[in-house]
C-alpha positions in Angstrom: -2.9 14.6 -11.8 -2.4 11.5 -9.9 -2.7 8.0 -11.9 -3.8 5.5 -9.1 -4.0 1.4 -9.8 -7.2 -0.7 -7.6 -6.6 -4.0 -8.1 -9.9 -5.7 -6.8 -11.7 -9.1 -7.1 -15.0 -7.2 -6.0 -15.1 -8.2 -2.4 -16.4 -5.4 0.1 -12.2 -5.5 0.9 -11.7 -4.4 -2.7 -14.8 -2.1 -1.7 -12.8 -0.3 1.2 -9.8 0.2 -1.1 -11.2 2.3 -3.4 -13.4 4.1 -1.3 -9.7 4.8 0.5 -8.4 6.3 -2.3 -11.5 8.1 -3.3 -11.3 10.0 0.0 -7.6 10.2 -0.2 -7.9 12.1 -3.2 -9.9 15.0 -1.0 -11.0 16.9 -4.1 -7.7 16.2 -6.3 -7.8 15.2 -10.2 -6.9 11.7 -10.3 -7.3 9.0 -13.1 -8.3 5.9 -11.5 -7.8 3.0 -12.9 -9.3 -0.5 -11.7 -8.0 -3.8 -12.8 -9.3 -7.4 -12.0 -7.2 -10.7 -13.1 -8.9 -14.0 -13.3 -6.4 -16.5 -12.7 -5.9 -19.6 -14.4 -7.6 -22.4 -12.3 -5.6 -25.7 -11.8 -8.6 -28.2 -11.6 -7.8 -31.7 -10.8 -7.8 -34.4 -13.8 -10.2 -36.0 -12.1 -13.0 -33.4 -12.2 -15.4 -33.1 -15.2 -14.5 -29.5 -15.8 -13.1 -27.7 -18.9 -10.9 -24.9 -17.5 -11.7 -22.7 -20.1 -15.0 -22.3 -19.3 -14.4 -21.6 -15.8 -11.9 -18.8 -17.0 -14.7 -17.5 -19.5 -17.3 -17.6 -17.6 -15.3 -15.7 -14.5 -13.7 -12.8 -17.4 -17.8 -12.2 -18.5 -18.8 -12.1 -15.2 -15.6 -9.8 -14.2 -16.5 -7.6 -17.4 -20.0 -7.0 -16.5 -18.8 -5.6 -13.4 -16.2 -3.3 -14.5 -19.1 -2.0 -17.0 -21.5 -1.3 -14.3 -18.6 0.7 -12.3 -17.5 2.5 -15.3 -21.0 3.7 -15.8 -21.4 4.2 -11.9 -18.4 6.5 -11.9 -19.3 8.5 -15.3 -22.9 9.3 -13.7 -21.5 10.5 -10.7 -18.1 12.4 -11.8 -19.4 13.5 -15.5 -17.4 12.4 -18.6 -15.8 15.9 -19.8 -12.3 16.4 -19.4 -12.7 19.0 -16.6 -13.9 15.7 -14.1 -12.0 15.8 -11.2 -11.5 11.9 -11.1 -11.9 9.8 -14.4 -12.0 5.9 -13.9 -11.1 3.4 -16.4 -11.5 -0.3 -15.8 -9.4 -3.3 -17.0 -10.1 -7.1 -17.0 -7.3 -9.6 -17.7 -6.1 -13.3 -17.6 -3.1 -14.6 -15.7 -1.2 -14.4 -12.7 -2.7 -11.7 -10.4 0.9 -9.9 -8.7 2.1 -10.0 -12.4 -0.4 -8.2 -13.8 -0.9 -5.7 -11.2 2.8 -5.0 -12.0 2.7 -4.9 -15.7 -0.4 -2.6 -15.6 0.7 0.1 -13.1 3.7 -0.3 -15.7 1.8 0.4 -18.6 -0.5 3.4 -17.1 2.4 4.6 -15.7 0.8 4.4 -11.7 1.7 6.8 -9.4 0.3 4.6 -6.8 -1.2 1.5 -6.2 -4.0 0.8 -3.2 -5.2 -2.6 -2.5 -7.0 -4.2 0.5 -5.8 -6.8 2.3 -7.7 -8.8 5.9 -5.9 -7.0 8.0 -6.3 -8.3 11.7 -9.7 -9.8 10.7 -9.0 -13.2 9.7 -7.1 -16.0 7.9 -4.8 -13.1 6.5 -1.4 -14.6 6.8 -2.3 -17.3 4.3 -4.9 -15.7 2.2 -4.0 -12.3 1.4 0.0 -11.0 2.3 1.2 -14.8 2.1 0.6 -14.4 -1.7 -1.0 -11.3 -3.7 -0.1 -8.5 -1.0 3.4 -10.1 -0.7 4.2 -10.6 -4.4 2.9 -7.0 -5.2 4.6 -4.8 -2.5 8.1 -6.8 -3.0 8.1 -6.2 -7.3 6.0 -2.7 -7.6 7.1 -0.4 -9.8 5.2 2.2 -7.3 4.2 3.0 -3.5 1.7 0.5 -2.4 -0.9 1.0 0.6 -2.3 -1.7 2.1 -5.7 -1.1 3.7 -6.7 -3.0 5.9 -10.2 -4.9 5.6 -13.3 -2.4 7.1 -10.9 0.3 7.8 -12.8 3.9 7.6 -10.6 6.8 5.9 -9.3 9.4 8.8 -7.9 12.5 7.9 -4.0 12.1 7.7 -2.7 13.8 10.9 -0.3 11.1 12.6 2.3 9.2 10.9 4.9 6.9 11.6 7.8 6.9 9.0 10.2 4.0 9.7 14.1 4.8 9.5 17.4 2.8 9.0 19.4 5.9 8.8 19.5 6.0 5.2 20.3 9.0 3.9 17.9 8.5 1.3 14.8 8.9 4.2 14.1 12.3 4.0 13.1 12.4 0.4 11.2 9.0 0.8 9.3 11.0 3.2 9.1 13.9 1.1 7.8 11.3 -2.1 5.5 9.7 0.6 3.5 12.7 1.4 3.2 14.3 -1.9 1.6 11.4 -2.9 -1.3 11.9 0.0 -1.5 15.3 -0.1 -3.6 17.4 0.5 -3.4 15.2 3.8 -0.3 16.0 5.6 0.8 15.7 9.3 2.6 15.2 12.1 5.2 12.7 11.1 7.7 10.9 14.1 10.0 9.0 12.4 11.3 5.8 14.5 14.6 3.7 14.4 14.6 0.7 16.1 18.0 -0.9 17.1 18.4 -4.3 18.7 21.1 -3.0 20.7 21.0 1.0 21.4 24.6 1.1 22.9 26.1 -0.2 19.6 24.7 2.8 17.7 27.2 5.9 17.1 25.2 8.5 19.1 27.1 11.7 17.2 25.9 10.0 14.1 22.6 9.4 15.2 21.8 12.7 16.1 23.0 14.5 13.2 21.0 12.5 10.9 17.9 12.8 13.3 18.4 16.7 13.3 19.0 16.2 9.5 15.6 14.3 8.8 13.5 16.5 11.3 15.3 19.9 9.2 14.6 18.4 5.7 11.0 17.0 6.6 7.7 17.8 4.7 5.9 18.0 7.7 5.2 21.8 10.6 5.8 19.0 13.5 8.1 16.2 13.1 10.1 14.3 15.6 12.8 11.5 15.9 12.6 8.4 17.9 14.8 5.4 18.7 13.7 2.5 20.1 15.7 -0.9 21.3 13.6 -3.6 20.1 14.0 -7.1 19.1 11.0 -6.8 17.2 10.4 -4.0 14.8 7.0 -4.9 13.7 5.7 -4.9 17.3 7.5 -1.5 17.9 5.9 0.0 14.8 2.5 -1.3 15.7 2.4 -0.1 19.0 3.6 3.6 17.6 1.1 3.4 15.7 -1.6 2.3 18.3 -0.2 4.9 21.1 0.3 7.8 18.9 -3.4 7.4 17.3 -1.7 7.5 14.0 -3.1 7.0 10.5 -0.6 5.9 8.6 3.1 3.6 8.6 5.1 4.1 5.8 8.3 2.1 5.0 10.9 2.1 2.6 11.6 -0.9 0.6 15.2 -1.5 0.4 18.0 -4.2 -0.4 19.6 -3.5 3.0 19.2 -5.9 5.6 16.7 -3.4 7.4 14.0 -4.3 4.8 15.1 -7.7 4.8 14.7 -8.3 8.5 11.3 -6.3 8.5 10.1 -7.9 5.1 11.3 -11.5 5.1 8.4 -14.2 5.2 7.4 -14.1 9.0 8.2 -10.2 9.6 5.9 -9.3 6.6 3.3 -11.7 8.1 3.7 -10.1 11.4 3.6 -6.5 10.6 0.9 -6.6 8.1 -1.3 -8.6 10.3 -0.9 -6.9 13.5 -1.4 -3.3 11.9 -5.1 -2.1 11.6 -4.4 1.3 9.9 -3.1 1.2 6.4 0.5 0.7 5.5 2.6 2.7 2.9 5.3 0.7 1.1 7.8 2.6 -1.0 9.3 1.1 -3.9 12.7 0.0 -4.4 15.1 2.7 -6.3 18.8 1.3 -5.9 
């Protein structure tokens, strides 16, 4: 059984998250469990507010809607222990990325799914610039991003990116136990700045390496030369109808180069299917 963290401030982008993972699930037992934070408010000195209240009144508005989903979900899954997915709600106070982590710590989170703007608007500085940034760079879990009214598609196409790590292939393998049952056709893509720099022996025996060891009936191996990894990625992902990227987070200048401030910006922005990010484990 799957445990799988929502975070969600109850926008209909919260909204597409879960109903994301509820169709992700495809019939699976799954403990859901959906968590709000109500962050401390700075309020100017110069406004006749009391912070507290603002913070009160914003955890028993939160609370009320937690209840109403908790009901919601016990009306239309059933309460015994044989329910396929069981939700549980959470309401806290504090700094939102840090509480998402500490939670999916606590519950022990397989996964986490959160929504983020996507190509739709303002989401450079509003979502991935902060929350989305903060979350995917310090989970203790995978995280998918899904982007703001994007509708679930059966998992058939995916793009796994590569740095030749010899790690991939059971990234891959974590990646699509964790969708299941969806699993497809995966074509996994390395992207070099400068193709005739990269040892060709090596680079096919690792490519026939991932392509033996992969999860997936169909997989294949392509490299790319690209100055820009994001845009390479993207347009995989356009071109080959996929439904899925999923990356690896990593300390090696790969993740750096993808991840740093304007990459991540780039990447998350320009992608309008969701985007798997692996956890670090070195």
């Amino acid at each position: 059984m799957k445990n799988i963290l929502i975070p969600t401030d109850f926008s209909d982008n919260a909204s597409d998250a879960l109903g994301y993972a509820l169709s992700l699930l495809g019939g699976s037992k799954a403990n859901i469990h959906i968590v709000h934070v109500v962050p401390v408010h700075t309020v100017p000195g110069d406004v006749p507010v009391n912070t507290s209240e603002i913070v009160t009144t914003e955890l028993e508005e939160a609370r009320k809607a937690m209840e109403a989903i908790e009901n919601f979900s016990k009306v239309f899954y059933g309460e015994n222990e044989g329910a396929q997915v069981t939700v549980t709600t959470d309401v806290s106070v504090g700094g939102v990325a840090f509480n998402i982590k500490k939670m999916a710590e606590e519950i022990g989170a397989d996964l986490i799914i959160m929504g983020t703007q996507g190509v739709n608007h303002s989401f450079l500085e509003k979502v991935l610039g902060s929350i989305s940034t903060m979350t995917i760079s310090d989970a203790p879990c995978p995280v998918i991003l899904v982007p703001k009214g994007y509708e679930f598609k059966t998992i058939d196409n995916i793009i796994f990116a590569t740095n030749l790590n010899h790690a991939d292939p059971y990234e891959l393998w974590r990646a699509t136990e964790l969708i299941k049952p969806h699993i497809g056709r995966v074509r996994c893509v390395y992207v070099t700045k400068d193709e005739s720099k990269t040892d060709k022996e090596e680079l096919e025996e690792f490519a026939k390496y991932m392509v033996e060891h992969s999860p997936s009936v169909q997989t294949v191996f392509n490299v790319e030369e690209s100055d820009s990894v994001e845009k390479t990625l993207s347009e995989y992902a356009e071109n080959y109808d996929a439904e899925m990227v999923i990356m690896h987070r990593s300390k090696k200048s790969f993740w750096r180069s993808l991840f740093g401030t304007r990459h991540t910006k780039n990447m998350a922005s320009w992608l309008k299917i969701p985007l798997m990010v692996m956890e670090n484990k070195d």
